[in-house]
BAFI-3210 file (N, C-alpha, C; in Angstrom, 3 decimals, decimal comma, padded with zeros to 6 digits):
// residues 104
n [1|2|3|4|5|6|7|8|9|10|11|12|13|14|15|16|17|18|19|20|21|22|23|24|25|26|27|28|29|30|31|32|33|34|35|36|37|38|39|40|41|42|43|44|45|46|47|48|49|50|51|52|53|54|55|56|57|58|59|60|61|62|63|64|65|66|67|68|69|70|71|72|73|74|75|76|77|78|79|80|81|82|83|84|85|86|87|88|89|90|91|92|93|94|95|96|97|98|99|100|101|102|103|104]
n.u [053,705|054,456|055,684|053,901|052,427|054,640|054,466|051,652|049,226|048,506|051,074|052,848|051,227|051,497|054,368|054,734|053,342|054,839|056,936|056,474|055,657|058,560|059,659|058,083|058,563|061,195|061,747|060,266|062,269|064,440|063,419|063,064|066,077|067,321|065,640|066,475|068,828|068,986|067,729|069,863|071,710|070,872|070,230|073,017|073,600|072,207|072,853|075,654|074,559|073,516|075,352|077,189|075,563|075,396|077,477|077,695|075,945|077,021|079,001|077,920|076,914|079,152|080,123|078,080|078,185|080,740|079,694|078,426|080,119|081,473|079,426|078,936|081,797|081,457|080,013|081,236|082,640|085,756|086,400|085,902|087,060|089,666|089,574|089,032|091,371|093,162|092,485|093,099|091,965|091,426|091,229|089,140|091,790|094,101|097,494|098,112|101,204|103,304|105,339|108,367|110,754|113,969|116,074|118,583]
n.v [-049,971|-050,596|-048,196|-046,622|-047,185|-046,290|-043,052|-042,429|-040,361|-040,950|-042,386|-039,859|-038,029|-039,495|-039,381|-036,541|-036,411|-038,179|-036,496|-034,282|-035,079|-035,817|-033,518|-032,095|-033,982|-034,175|-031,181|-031,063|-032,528|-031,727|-029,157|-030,388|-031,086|-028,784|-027,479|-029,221|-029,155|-026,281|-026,642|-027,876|-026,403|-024,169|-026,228|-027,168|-023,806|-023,571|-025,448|-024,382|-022,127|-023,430|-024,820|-022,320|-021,505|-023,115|-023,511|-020,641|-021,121|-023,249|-021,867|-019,899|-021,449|-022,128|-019,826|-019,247|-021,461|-021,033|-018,159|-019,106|-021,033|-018,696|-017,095|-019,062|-019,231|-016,269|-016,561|-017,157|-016,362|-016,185|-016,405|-013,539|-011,817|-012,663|-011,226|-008,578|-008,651|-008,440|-006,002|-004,271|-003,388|-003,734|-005,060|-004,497|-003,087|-004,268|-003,053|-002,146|-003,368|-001,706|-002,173|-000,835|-000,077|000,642|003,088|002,921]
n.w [-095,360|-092,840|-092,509|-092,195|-090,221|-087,449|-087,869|-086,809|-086,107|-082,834|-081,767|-082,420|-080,082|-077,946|-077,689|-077,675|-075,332|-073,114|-073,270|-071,979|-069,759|-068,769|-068,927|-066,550|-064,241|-064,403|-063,787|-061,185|-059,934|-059,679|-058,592|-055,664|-055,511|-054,939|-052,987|-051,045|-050,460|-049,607|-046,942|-046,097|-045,441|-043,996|-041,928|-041,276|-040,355|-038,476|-036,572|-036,340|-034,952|-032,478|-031,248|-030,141|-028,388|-026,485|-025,670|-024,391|-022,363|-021,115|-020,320|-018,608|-016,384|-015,033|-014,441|-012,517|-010,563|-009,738|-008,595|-006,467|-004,937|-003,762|-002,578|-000,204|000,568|001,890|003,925|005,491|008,609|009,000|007,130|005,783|007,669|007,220|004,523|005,576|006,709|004,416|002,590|004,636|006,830|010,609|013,446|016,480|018,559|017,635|015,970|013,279|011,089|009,415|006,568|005,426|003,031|003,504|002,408|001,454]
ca.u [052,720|055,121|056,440|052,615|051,993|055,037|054,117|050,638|049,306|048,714|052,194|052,971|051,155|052,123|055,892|054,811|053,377|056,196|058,554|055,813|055,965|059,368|060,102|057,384|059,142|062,624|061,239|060,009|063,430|065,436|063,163|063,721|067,579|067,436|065,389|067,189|070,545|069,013|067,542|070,907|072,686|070,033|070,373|074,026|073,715|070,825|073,977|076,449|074,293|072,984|076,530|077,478|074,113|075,478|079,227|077,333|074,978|078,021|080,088|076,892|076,933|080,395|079,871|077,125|078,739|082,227|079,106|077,585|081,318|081,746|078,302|079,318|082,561|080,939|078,758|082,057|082,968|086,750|086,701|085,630|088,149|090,699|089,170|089,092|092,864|093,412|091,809|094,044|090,896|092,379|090,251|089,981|092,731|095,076|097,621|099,057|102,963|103,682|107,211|108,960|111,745|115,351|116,437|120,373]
ca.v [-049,875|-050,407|-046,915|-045,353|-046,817|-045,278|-041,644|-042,132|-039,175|-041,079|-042,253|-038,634|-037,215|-040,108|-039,309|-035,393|-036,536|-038,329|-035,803|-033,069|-035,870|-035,706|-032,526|-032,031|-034,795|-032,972|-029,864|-031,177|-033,431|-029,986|-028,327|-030,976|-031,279|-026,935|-027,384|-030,194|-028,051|-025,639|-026,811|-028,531|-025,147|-023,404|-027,203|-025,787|-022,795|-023,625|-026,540|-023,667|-021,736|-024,337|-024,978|-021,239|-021,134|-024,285|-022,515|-019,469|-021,912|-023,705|-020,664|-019,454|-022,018|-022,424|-018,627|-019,809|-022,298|-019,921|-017,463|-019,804|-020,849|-017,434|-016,918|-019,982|-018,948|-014,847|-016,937|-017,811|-015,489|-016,137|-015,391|-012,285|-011,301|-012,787|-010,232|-007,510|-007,543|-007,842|-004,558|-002,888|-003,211|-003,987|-005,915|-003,414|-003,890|-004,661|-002,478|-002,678|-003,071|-001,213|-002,592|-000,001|-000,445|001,550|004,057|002,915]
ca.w [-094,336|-091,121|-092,160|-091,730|-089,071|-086,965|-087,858|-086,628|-084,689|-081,557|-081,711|-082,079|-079,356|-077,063|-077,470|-076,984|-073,924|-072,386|-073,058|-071,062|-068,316|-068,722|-068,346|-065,065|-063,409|-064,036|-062,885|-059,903|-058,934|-059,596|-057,559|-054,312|-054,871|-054,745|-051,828|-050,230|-050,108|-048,985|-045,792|-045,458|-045,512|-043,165|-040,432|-040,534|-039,292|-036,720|-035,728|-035,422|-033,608|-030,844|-030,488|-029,583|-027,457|-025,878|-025,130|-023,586|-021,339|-020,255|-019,528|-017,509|-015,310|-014,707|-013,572|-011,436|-009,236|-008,842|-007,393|-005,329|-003,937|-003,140|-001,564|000,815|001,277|002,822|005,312|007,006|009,130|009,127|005,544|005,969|008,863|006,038|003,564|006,037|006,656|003,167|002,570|005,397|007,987|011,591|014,854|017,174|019,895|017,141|015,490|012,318|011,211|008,070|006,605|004,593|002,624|003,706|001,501|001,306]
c.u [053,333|055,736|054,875|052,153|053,211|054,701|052,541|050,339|049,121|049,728|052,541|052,760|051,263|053,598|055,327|054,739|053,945|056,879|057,717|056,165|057,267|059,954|059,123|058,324|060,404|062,507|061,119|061,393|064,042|065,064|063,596|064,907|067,635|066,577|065,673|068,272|069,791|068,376|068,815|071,837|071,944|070,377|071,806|074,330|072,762|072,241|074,949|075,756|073,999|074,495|077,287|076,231|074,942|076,586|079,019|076,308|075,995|079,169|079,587|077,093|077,767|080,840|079,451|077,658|079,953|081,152|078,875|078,764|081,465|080,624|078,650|080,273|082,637|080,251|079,513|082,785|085,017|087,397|086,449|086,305|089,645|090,732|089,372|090,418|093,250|093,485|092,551|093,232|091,711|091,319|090,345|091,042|094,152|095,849|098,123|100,016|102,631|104,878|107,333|110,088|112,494|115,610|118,270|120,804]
c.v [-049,763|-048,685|-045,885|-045,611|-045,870|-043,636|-041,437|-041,086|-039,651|-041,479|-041,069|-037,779|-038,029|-039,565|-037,409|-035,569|-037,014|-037,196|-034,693|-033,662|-035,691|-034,907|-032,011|-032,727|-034,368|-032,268|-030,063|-031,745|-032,461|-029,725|-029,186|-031,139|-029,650|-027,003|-027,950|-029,537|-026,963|-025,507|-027,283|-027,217|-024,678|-024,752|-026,917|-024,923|-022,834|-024,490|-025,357|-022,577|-022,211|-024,372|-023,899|-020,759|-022,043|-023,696|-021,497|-020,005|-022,624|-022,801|-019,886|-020,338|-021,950|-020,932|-018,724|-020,249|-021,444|-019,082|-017,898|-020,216|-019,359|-016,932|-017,248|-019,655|-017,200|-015,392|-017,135|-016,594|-015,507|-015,713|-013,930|-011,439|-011,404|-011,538|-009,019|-007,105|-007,386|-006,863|-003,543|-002,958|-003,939|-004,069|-004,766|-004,126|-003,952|-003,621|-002,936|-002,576|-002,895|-001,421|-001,279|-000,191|001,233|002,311|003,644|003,005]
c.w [-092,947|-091,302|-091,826|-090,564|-087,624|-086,511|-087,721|-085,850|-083,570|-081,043|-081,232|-080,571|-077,838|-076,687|-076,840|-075,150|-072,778|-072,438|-072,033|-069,900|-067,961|-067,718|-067,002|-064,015|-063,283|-063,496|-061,444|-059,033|-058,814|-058,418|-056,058|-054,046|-053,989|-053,016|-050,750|-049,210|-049,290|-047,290|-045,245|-044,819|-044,115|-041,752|-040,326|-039,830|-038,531|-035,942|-035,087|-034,405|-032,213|-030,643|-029,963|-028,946|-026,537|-024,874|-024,310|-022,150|-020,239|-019,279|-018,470|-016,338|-014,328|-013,436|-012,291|-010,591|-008,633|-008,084|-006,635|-004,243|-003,008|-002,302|-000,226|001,415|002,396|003,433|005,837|007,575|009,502|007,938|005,317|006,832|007,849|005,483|003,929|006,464|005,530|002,378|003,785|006,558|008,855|012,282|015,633|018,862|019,039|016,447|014,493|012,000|009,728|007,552|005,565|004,018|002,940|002,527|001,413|000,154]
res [x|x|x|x|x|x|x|x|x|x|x|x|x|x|x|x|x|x|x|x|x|x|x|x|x|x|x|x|x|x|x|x|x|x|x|x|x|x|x|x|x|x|x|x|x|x|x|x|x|x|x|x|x|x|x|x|x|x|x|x|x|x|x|x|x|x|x|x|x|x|x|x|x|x|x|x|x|x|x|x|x|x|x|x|x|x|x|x|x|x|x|x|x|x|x|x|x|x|x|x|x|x|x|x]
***
């Protein structure tokens, strides 16, 4: 008698139905590791990109302020007299000395 009751059918379709649960509940953990990774992969490359957004924001700036020096430094008018002999330009009144090197 303990061996009929074992192989009862609600036995039976108990154990089927664990193993369906089973396998749903596998299915589904699969599916969240698979989707886990793959957001991990994708917050990766969003990381390396903010951080080469970041490198181009910083290198902007850095631009920025050397312009803004240089703005400041063309409002002074001695810089610009600098600049203008630099360039060969001459005050008028003044002449310029050209050195040449000797031919010996």
């Amino acid at each position: 008698m303990a061996d009929a009751r074992k192989h009862t059918p609600s036995r039976t379709g108990m154990k089927r139905r664990l193993r369906l649960w089973f396998l749903i509940v596998a299915s589904f953990m699969g599916w969240a590791v698979y989707t886990s990774v793959q957001q991990l992969e994708a917050r990766s490359e969003t990381i390396k990109t903010l951080k080469a957004l970041q490198d181009q924001v910083a290198a902007a700036e850095q631009r920025e302020a050397e312009l803004e020096f240089e703005i400041e430094r063309l409002g002074n008018p001695e810089y610009i007299k600098e600049l203008a002999r630099k360039n060969g330009l001459t005050m008028p009144g003044e002449q310029p000395i050209q050195v040449t090197e000797s031919g010996d």
